[in-house]
N, C-alpha and C positions, 0 to 999 in steps of 0.2 A: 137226668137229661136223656132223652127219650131216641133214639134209630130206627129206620128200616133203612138195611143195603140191598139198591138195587143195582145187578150187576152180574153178566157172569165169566169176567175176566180174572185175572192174579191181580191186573189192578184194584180192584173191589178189597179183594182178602186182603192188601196192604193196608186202604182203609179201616178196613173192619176190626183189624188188629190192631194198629191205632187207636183208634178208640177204647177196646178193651184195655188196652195197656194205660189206658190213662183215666180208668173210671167211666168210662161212657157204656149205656146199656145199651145193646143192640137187640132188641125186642122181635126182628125176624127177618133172615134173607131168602132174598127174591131173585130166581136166576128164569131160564128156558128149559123146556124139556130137551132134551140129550142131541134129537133129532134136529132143533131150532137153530142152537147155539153157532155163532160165528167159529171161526177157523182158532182163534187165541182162546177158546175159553177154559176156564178153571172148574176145578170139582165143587162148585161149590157146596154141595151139598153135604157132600164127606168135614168139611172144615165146619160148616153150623153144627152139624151134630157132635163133633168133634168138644164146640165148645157150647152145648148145649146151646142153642139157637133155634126156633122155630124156623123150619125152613120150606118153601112153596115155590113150586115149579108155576109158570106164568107164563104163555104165546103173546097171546094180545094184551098187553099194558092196557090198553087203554076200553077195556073191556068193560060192561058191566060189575062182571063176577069179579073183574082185580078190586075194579072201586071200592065196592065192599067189601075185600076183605083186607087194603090197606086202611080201610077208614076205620076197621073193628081194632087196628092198634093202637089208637090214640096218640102218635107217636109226635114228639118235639118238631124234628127234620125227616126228610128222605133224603141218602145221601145217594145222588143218582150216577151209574156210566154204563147207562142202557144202550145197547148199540139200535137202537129205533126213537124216533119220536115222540114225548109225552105229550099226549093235548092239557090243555087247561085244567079239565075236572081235574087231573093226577095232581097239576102243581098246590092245586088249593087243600091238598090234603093235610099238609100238616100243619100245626099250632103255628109254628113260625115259618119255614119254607122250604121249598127242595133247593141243596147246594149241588149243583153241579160244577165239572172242570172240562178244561179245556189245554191241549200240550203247547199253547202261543202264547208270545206275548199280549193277551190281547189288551187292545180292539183288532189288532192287525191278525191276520190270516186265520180268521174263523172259515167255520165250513167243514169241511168231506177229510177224511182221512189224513189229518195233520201230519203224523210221523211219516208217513208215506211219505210227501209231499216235501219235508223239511231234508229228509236225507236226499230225495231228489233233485233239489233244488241247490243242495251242497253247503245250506245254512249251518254254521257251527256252534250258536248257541237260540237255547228258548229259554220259554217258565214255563211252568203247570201253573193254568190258573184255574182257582177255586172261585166260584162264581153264586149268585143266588140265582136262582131259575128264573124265568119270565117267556113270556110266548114266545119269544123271538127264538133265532138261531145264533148260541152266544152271544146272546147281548146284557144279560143281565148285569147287577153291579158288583165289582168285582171285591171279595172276601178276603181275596191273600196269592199271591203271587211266590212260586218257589224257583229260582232259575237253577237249570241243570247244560251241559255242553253234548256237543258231538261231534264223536270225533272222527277223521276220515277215510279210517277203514272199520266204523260201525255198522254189525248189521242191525237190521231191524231190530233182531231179538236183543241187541244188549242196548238199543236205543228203548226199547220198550223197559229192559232193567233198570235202565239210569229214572223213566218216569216213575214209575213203581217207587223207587227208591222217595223220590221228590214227593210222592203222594205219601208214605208213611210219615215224613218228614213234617208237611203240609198240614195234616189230618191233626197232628198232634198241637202243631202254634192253634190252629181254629179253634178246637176242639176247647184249647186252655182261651180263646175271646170269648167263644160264644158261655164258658164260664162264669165269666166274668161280665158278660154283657150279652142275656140270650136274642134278644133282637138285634145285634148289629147287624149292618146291613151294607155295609163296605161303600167302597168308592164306586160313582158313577162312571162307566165309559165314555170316553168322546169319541161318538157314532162318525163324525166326520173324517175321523182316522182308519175306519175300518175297511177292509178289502175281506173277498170270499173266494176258498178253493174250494172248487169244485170236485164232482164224487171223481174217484177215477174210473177209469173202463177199462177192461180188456186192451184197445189201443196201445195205454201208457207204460205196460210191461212187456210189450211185441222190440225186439231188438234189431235193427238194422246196423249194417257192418260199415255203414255211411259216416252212423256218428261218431261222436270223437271218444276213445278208450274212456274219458274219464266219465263220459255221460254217461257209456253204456255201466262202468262199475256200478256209480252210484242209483243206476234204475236196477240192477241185478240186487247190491245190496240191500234196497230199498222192499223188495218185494219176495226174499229171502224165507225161509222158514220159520213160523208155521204156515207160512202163505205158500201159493201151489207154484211161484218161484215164479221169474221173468221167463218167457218163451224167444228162441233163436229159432224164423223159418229161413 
């Protein structure tokens, strides 16, 4: 059973290692060049060659030149946590489909910058959900659900540890279904339950001395390092 990891977070590597660890081939990862990458991202490149991995630097996903060269892998899945948009051509590449996740319960709070928004929000528990990919924004059907907590003096980064953690966990039940069953296709969402946050702005990390200690904590903790941190003018 066939991989490409797209991704170039520690999330990704949790995955990837997963899979290694339980028999799965991961045929080639796919990150951004150095310049591109988000604020959290991981070496990936150092960890493919590490475990012998073909590994390719990628801007535009949804390129020509990507098309081509995820389609020369042949691969089973794409297990996707690209911080950009995939169009359609990318989802149609593999045999069976791109498994995307998502840190909600979903149907409920798909959208923009989950963990953000969850430590914001002062929510104490979610899931990682593993999803099959489809055009939409989180809507596909859902693969397998891990619930993980948070807790109220979590930053960011150990709320990102706890997912990570959920994702190796995650990686591994899937990984033994789609074993046993390479077409499953998990349980349908019910769309009429779903709500969407939106991206955040600049705005949402500005602090005023108005709001209440606990609001202003959990917006500081929330947007904490490796982020360029909540601003007080």
């Amino acid at each position: 059973m066939r991989f490409i990891m797209l991704g170039t977070s520690e999330f990704n590597l949790c995955c990837t290692q997963a899979l290694l660890d339980t028999g799965g081939e991961v045929c080639a990862m796919i990150s951004m060049p150095e310049d591109a990458r988000p604020n959290n991202s991981a070496d990936v490149e150092n960890f493919a060659e590490s475990n012998g991995i073909p590994y390719h630097d990628i801007e535009n996903i949804n390129s020509s030149q990507s098309l081509k060269l995820l389609s020369s892998y042949s691969t089973d899945y794409i297990f996707v946590s690209w911080p950009k948009i995939l169009k359609e051509k990318i989802l149609e590449i593999p045999i069976n489909y791109c498994i995307g996740t998502h840190p909600t319960d979903l149907p409920y709070n798909r959208g923009r910058h989950p963990l953000h928004w969850l430590i914001s929000l002062g929510l104490s528990e979610t899931k990682l959900s593993f999803l099959k990919m489809d055009k939409g924004v989180d809507t596909g059907d859902i693969l397998l659900q891990v619930p993980f907590s948070i807790s109220p003096d979590d930053l960011i980064g150990d709320v990102v540890n706890k997912m990570n953690t959920a994702a190796y966990e995650g990686t591994v039940r899937l990984h033994e279904k789609l074993l046993t069953n390479p077409s499953y296709s998990g349980i349908k969402q019910n769309h009429t339950l779903a709500n969407y946050w939106r991206k955040r702005t600049p705005h949402d990390i500005v602090l005023d001395l108005r709001m209440s200690s606990d609001f202003i904590l959990r917006t500081v903790r929330s947007f904490t390092l490796p982020y360029p941190c909540a601003k007080l003018i």
